[in-house]
N, C-alpha and C positions, 0 to 999 in steps of 0.2 A: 610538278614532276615532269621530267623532261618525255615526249610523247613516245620518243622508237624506245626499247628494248636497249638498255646499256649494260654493260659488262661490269665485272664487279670491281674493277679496278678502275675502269671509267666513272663510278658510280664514287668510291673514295678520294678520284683525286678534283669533284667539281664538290667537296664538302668543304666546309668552313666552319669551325667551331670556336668561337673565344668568349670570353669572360669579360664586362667593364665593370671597369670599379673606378676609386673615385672617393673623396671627401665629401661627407653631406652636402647637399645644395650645389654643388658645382653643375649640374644639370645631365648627370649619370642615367638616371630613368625619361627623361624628358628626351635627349639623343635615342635611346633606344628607342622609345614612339615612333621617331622621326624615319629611324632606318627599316622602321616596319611598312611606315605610311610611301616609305619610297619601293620598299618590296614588294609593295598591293596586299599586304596584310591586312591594313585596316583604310578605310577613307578618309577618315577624320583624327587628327590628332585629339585628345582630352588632356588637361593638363591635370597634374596632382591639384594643383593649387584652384581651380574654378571651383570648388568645391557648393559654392551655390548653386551653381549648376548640373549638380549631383554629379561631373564627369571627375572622371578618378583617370591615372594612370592606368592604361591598359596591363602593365604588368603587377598592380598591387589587387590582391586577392580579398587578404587576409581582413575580417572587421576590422581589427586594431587598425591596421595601414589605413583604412578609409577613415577612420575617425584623429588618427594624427595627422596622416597626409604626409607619411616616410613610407618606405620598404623595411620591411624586419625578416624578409624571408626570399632564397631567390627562387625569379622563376624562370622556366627555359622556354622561349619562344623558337619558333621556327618558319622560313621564309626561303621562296627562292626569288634570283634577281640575274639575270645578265647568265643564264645559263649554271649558276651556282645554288647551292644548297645549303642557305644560309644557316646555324643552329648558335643563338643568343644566349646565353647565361649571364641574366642580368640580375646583379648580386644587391644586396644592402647594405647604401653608403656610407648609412647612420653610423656611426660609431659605436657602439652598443649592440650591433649583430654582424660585427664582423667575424666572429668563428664559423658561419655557414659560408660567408665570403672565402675564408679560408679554403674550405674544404673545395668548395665549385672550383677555385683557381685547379686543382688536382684532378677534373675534367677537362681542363679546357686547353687548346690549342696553341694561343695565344691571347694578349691581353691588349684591352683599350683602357688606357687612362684619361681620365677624362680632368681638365684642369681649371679651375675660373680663372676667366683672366685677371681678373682685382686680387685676387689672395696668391697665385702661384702657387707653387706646392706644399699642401698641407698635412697634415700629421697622418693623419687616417691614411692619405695615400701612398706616406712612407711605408707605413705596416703593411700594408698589401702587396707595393714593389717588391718589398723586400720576399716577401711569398713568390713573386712570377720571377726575382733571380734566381732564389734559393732551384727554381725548377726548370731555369734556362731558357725561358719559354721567350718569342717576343714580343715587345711592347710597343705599341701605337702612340701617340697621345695626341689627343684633339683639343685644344686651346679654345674652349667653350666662351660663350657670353660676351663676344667684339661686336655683339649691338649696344653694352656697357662701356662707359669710360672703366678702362683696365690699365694694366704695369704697359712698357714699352717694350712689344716684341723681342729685341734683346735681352733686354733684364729677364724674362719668361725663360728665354732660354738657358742663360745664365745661371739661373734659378734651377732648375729642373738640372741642369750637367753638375752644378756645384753639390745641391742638397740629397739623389741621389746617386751621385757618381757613375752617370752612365753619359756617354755622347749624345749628341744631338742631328738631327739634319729637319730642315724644315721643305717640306714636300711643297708647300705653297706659302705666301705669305700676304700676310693683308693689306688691303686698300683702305687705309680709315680707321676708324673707329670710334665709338661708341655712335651718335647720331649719324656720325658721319661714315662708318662702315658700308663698304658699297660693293665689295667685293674681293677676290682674293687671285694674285699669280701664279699660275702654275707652272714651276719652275724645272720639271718633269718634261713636260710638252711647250713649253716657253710661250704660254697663253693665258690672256687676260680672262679672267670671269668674273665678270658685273652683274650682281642678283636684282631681282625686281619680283614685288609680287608675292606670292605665298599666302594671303588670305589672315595676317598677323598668326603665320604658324599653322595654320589649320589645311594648308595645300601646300604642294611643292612650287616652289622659287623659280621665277624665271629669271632664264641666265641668257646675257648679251657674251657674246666670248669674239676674242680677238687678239695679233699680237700689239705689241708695245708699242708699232709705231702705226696704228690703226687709225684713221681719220677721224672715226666715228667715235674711236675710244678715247684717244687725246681731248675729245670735244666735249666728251661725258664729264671726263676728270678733271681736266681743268689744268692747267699748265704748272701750278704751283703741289698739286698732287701728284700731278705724270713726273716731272722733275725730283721729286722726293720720293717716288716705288723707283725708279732710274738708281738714282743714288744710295738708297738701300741694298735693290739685287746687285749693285756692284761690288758692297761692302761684304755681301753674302758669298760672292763670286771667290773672293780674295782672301777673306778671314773666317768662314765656316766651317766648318767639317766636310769632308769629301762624300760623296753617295757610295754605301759600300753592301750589297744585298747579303752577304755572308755575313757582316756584323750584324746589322738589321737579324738574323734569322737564329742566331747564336745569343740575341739578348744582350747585345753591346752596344747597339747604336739602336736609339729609338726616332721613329719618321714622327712628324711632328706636321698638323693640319692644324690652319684656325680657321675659325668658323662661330654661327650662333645657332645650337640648335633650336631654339625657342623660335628665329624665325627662319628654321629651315636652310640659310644662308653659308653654304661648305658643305651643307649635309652628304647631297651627291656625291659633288666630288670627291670627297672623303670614302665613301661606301663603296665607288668606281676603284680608286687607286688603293685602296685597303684589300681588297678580294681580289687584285691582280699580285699582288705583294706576299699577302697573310699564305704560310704553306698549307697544303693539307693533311689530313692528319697522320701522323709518325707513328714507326715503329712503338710498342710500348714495351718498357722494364717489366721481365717477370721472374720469376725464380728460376727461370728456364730460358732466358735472355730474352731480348729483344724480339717482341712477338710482331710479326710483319699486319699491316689492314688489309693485305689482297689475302692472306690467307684462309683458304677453304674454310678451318675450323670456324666459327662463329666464337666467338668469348668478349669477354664487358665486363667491369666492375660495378659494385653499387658504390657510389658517392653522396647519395643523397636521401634520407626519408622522411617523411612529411606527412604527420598523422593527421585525422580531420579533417581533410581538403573540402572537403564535402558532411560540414555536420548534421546533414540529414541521417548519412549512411552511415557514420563512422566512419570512413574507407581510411585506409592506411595507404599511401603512394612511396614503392622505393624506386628511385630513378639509378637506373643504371646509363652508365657509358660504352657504348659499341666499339671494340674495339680493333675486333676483325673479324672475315666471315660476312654474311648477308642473314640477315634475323627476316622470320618468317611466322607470322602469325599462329598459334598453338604449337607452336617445336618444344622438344624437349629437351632440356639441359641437363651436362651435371651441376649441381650445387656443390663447389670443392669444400666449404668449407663444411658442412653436415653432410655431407659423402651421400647427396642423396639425388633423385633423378626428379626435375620439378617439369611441370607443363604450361605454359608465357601463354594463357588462353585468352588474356583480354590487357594486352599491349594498349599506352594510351600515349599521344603527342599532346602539348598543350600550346594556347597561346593565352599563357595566364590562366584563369580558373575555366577557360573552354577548352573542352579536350575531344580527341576525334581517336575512333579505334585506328591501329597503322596494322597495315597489311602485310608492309616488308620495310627494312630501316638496314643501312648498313654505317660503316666505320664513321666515327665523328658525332653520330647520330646520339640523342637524348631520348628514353623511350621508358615510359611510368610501367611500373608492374605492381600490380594487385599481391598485396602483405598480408598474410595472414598470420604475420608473428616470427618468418624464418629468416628475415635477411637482417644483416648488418652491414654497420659502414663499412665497406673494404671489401667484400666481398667480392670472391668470384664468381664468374658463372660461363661452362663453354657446354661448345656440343658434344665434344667426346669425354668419353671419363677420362681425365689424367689429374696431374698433379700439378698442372697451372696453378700457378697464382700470383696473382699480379702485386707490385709493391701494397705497401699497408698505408694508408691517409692516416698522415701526420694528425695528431691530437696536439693542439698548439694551446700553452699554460695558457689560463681563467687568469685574471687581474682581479676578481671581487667574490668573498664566498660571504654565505650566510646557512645558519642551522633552519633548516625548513622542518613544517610538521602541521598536521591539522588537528585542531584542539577537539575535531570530533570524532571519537576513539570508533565510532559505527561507520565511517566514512575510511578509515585506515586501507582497507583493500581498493576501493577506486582512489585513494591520495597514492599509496603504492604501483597502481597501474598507469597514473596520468604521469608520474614523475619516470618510472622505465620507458615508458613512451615516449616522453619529451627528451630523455638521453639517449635512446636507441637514437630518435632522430641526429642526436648533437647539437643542439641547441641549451642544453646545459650538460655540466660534468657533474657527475655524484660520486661523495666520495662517503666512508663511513670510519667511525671508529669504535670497532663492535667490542672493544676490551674494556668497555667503559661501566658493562653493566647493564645497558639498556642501550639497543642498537641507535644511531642517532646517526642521521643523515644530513651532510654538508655538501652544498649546491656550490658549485665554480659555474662564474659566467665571466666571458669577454668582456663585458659592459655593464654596470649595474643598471640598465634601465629594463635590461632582460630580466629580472628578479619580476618585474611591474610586467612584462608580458607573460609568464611564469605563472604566476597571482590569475592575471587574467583567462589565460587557457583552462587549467586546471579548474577555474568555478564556472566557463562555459564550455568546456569539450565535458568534461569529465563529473562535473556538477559539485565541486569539493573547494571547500574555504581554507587556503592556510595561513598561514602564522609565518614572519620572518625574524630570524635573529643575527643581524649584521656581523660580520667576524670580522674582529682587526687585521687579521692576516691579508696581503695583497700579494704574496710570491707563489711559486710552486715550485717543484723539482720532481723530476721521477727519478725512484735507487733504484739504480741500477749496480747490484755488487754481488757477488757470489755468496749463498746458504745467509741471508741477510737474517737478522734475528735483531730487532725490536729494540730489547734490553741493552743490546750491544753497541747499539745505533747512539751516538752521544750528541744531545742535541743542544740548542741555547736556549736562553730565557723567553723568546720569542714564537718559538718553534714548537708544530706538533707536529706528529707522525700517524696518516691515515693511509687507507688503502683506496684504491680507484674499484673500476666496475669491473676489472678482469683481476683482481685482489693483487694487483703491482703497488708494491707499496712506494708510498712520496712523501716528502716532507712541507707543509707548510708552514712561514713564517713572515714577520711583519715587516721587518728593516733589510732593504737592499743589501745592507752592509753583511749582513748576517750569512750571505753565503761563502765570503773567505771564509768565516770561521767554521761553518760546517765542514767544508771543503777540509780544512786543517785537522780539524778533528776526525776524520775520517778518511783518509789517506786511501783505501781501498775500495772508496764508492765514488764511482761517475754521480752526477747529479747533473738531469736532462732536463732541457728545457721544453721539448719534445716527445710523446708517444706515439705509438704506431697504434693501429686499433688493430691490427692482427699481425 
C-alpha cells in the first residue's frame, strides 16, 4: 500500500483488475505465480506439477486441485508492483470448470490470454474470448512456452487474427526459440532484452538489455540470429498492424507478448508494459446508467461464492466486486436485492487459501464477505438505500445434465443443502420437473468432469453419498414468451421441458438440429442461450 494518504480517485486510477484465462496446460496458473513472484508476493515460485515435493501452485486451494494438479475453482490474488494495485483473477483452464471462468470474466477489467506456443489457439480459449468480446473488455495475450520448440511467430499470429477474428500487434518479439530462446525485442522502446538466470524458474531473470546495433549484443547473438531479428522486425515494420491504443482498449486489437513463464523469461516485461497499457477500472452499467469508481457512494456486486473455503468452519465466502466509493471495514450497506441494511464486519483479501482482514478496499478491488445464506450471484450492495442495481451475470447454457439423488432417504436434507450450496455458488445449475409426481432434480454442468467434483464435495463438505443418472440431453434454451403454459409449449421427440431455480422455465433437448424445429413450432417464443440471475 502506497505510504502518504491518496485520494479516492488516486486510489482508482493506480488499480488493475483482470482475469487470465487460457486452454488447459498452456501455462495460465504457472504465469500467474510468476507475476506474484515479481510483485514480492511470494519468494519462491511452486509449480502445480512438482508435486513430490508437496509444492502446489500458490493459487490451487481446493484438495481436488491438489490431488489432480488442475484449478477447478478461481481464486483472486492481490499484489502491488511499480506504484500499482495489482488484483488477479485467476480462473480454471480445465475445460470442465469453465462456468466460474465465465462468471470472473464479469469482474474483471480486462483479460490475458494466455497461448502455447505448440498448439496456438485452442477451443477452451475461443469460449472464453468469445465472453471478454461479448463484454468489450480488452485482451492481452502472452505467447507462453518459447523455451519449447513451437509454431513460427507468424503463423501464431495468424492463427490468433484468423480463429478469433480480432487483430493483432506484437509488443515484442522473440529471439529464438525453444533451446535456443534467449530473449525478446521490444519494439515499443526499440530494445533488446537477453534473459539469463532465473534459478530454472524459481527467481527472476536476468536481463542484458540494449539496442540492435549494440556491440555486446551483436556478439551475444551471433550474426546469423542478429541478421534474422533484422529481417523479421522489418517484415513486422511493413506488413503488421499499426499500434492503435483506442483499438487495444475497445477489444479490437489485442497487444501480443512472448515469453516462457516456466522460466520467468518476458515475465517482467510483460507485467511493465501490461500495467502501463491495461486501463483502470470504468464506469459500470446499472439500471440507473453508468455508475462512476470516484463516486462517493460505495456499491459492488456479488460475482462469486465459495462454500467450504475452510472445512473446518464451514464458512461460506461471497466475493464481491467494488465498484465505486471507498469500502471501510464494519460499514453498512444496503442489500438491494432483500431491501435490507447488512454490517461487512470481517471483510477478507486472499492470496489463494491465506486470507488477511482489509481495513479499507476501493474500486477494482476483490474483497471476501462472510455468508450467512443472504447473497447471491448478482447482487447488489451500496451505501445508501436506493434502487442501484447493477446489470444481472449472465447464466451461460450446461453442455451435460444428469438426474442426481442420494439413495439414503435419512441424508435427504444435507443432499438438499450441499446441492442449493453448490448452485447458489454456480458451480452447477439445478433444474427440476416437479409435474412428474415426485420432485426430481437435474444438475447442468459446463463440463461433465464437474459431475466427479459434485460427487466429491457433497461426500466431504456435506458428508452425503449420491447416485448419478446421465441424461442424453446436451442443449438448453431458456422461454422466454409471454403467460407461457406448458401444455401449449409443443415440443420434439427429443426434448423436455423443466424449470431453473428462479422457476423460468427452458427446454432441454438432444439433437443440435432440434432447435429449428422448436423455434418453427413456436413462433412466439425467443429461445435464449443465456439467463440473467436477476
Amino acid at each position: 500500500m502506497a505510504s502518504k494518504t491518496l485520494s479516492l480517485s488516486e486510489e482508482v486510477k493506480r488499480r488493475r483488475t483482470f482475469a487470465i484465462i487460457s486452454h488447459p496446460d498452456a501455462g495460465k496458473t504457472t504465469l500467474t505465480e510468476k507475476l506474484l513472484l515479481y510483485g514480492g508476493a511470494i519468494h519462491s515460485a511452486g509449480s502445480v506439477k512438482s508435486r513430490r515435493a508437496e509444492k502446489y501452485a500458490v493459487s490451487d486451494w481446493m484438495e481436488i486441485e491438489r490431488q489432480r494438479g488442475i484449478s477447478v475453482t478461481s481464486s483472486v490474488l492481490q499484489f502491488n508492483y511499480g506504484g500499482y494495485c495489482v488484483n488477479i483473477l485467476d480462473t480454471p483452464g480445465h475445460q470442465d470448470f469453465s462456468e466460474d471462468t465465465y462468471r470472473t470474466l464479469m469482474a474483471a477489467d480486462c483479460a490475458v490470454m494466455v497461448v502455447d506456443c505448440a498448439k496456438g489457439v485452442e477451443a477452451q480459449t475461443k469460449k472464453l474470448f468469445k465472453v471478454c468480446k461479448m463484454r468489450g473488455i480488452p485482451i492481452f495475450t502472452f505467447v507462453n512456452k518459447l523455451d519449447r520448440q513451437g509454431k513460427d511467430p507468424f503463423e501464431l499470429l495468424e492463427d490468433i487474427e484468423q480463429v478469433l477474428g480480432i487483430d493483432s500487434f506484437p509488443m515484442n518479439w522473440p529471439i529464438g526459440s525453444g533451446k535456443d530462446f534467449t530473449g525478446v525485442y521490444d519494439r515499443q522502446k526499440s530494445r533488446i532484452e537477453l534473459f539469463d538466470g532465473g534459478s530454472h524458474g524459481q527467481s527472476k531473470a536476468n536481463v542484458l538489455e540494449g539496442d540492435l546495433e549494440d556491440a555486446a549484443i551483436k556478439e551475444r547473438l551471433g550474426g546469423l540470429q542478429h541478421q534474422q531479428l533484422a529481417d523479421e522486425l522489418e517484415l513486422l515494420d511493413h506488413a503488421g498492424n499499426a499500434y492503435d491504443l483506442e483499438e487495444i482498449l475497445n477489444g479490437n486489437l489485442t497487444p501480443v507478448f512472448f515469453g516462457s513463464a516456466l522460466t520467468n523469461f518476458g515475465v517482467q516485461p510483460f507485467l511493465e508494459s501490461f500495467l502501463e497499457l491495461t486501463p483502470p477500472p470504468a464506469p459500470r452499467p446499472s439500471n440507473l446508467g453508468p455508475i462512476a469508481p470516484e463516486s462517493e457512494n460505495f456499491s459492488g456486486f456479488i460475482f462469486k461464492i465459495q462454500a467450504n473455503m475452510n472445512p473446518t468452519h464451514r464458512d461460506r465466502i461471497a466475493f464481491l466486486r467494488i465498484c465505486s466509493g471507498k469500502f471501510t471495514k464494519g460499514m453498512s450497506v444496503h442489500h438491494v436485492q432483500e431491501n435490507r441494511k447488512i454490517t461487512l464486519a470481517q471483510p477478507q483479501q486472499f492470496l489463494a487459501q491465506d486470507r488477511m482482514i482489509v481495513e479499507t478496499a476501493y474500486p477494482g478491488d476483490i474483497i471476501g464477505l462472510h455468508d450467512p445464506g443472504i447473497f447471491r450471484i448478482g447482487d447488489t450492495l451500496c451505501e445508501d438505500k436506493s434502487s442501484l442495481a447493477y446489470e444481472g451475470i449472465p447464466v451461460f447454457a450446461p453442455e451435460h445434465f444428469a438426474k442426481i439423488y442420494t439413495p439414503n432417504a435419512l441424508k435427504r436434507k444435507q443432499f438438499l443443502k450441499g446441492i442449493t450450496q453448490l448452485a447458489q455458488e454456480g458451480s452447477i445449475q439445478v433444474f427440476k420437473r416437479p409435474d412428474i409426481g415426485v420432485e426430481e432434480l437435474i444438475v447442468g454442468v459446463v463440463g461433465i468432469l464437474q459431475f466427479e467434483v459434485l460427487s466429491y464435495r457433497l461426500k466431504h463438505e456435506y458428508g452425503v453419498d449420491v447416485n448419478q443418472q446421465l441424461l442424453p440431453h446436451r442443449y438448453i434454451r431458456w422461454i422466454k414468451q409471454e403467460d407461457f403454459d406448458k401444455k401449449k409449449f409443443s415440443t420434439t421427440m427429443d426434448s423436455m421441458i423443466a424449470v431453473d431455480s428462479l422457476e423460468h422455465p427452458v427446454v432441454l433437448y438432444q439433437h443440435e438440429w432440434s432447435i429449428n424445429q422448436l423455434k418453427d413450432r413456436n413462433k412466439d417464443a425467443v429461445l435464449a442461450e443465456i439467463s440473467l440471475r436477476n
